[in-house]
C-alpha positions in Angstrom: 57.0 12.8 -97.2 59.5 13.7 -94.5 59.8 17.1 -95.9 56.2 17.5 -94.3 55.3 19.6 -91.3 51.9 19.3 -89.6 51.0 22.2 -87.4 48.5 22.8 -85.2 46.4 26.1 -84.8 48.0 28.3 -87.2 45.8 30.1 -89.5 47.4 30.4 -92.7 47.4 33.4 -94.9 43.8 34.1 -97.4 46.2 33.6 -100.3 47.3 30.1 -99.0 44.0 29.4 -98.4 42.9 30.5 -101.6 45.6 28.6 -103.8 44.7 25.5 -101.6 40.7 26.3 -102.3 41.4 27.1 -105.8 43.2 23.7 -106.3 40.3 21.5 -105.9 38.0 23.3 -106.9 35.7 24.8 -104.0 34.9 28.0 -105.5 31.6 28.4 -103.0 34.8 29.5 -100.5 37.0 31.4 -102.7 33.8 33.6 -104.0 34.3 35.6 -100.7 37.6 35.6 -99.4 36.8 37.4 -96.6 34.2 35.0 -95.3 37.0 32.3 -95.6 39.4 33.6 -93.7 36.5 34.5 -90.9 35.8 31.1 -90.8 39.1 29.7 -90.1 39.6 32.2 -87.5 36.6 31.1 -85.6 37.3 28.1 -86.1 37.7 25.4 -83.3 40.6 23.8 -84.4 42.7 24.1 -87.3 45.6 21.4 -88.3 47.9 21.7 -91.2 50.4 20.4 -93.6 52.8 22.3 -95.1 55.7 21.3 -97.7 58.2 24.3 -96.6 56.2 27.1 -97.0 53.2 25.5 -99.4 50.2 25.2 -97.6 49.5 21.9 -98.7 46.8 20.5 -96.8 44.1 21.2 -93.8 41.4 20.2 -92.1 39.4 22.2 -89.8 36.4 21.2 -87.2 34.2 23.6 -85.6 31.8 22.8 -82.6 32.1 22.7 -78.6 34.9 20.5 -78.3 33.1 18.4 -75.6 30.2 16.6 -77.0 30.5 17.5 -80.8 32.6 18.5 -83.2 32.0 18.6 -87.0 34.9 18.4 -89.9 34.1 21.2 -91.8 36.6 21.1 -94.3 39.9 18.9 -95.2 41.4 18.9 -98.2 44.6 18.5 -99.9 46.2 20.0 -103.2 46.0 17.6 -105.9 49.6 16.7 -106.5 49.4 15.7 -102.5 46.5 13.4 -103.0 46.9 9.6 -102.1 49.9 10.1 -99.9 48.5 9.4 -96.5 48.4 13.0 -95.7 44.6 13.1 -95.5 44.8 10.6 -93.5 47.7 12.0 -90.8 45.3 15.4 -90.5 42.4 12.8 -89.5 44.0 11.1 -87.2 45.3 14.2 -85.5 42.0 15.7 -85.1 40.6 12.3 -83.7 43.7 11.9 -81.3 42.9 15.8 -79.8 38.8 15.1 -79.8 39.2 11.5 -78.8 37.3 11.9 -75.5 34.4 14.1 -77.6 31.1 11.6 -78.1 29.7 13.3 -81.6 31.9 13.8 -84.4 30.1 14.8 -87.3 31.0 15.5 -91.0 29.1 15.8 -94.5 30.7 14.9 -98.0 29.5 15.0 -101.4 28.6 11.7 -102.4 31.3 10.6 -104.5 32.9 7.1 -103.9 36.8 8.2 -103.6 35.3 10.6 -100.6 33.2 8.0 -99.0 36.0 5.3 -99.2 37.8 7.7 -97.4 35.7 8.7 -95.3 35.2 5.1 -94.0 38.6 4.2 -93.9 39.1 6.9 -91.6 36.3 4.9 -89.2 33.2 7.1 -90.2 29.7 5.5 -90.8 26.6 6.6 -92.3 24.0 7.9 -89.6 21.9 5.3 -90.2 23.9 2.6 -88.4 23.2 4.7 -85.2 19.1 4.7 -86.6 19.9 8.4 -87.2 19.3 10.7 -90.1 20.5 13.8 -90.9 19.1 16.9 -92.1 21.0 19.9 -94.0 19.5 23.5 -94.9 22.1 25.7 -97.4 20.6 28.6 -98.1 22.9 29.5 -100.9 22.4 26.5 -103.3 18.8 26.6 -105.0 20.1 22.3 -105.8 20.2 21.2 -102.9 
């Protein structure tokens, strides 16, 4: 792993992005390119990993940066997976928003997410006696 590079607020290219996307499978992003790269350029905060020039990882949080922020996205390409790379992204977006009270994030449910999830120190609204409500306009599921 010492051939990794985290970097902060560089938006990589769409075709990074979209190899990275592609990878695991988020097609709802990669179906408008466009709109992807939109979103990470208005993004709050954008962290990285990259092996040389291989975008490999990234996690991104939108919000005010005072009382909330929400992890919109992290994700890593497969053959990165399990290497404690996830977990370095995390912790560098904690470490910058440490002082912000709210931070927020939505996974599928899926137990290698939630394990994950909770290892980084997240909980389940309902711990706080809070629920959370969702409206996506784009999946007739959900």
């Amino acid at each position: 792993m010492n051939k990794i590079k985290i970097k902060t607020d560089v938006i990589p290219s769409i075709e990074s992005l979209m190899n990275l996307y592609n990878d695991v499978g988020w097609s709802v992003y990669t179906d408008d390119p466009s709109k992807l790269k939109m979103a990470y350029d208005n993004s709050l905060k954008v962290i990285s990993a990259w092996n040389e020039d291989i975008l490999i990882g990234i996690i991104r949080a939108v919000g005010d940066g005072c009382t909330i922020i929400y992890i919109q996205d992290i994700l890593l390409l497969k053959k990165y997976q399990g290497e404690g790379i996830g977990s370095i992204l995390m912790n560098e977006m904690m470490t910058i928003y440490k002082d912000v009270r709210q931070k927020v994030l939505m996974t599928d449910d899926q137990p290698d997410t939630i394990a994950f999830y909770k290892k980084c120190g997240f909980v389940t609204p309902d711990v706080y006696g809070a629920i959370a409500f969702v409206k996506d306009t784009q999946r007739l599921d959900f």
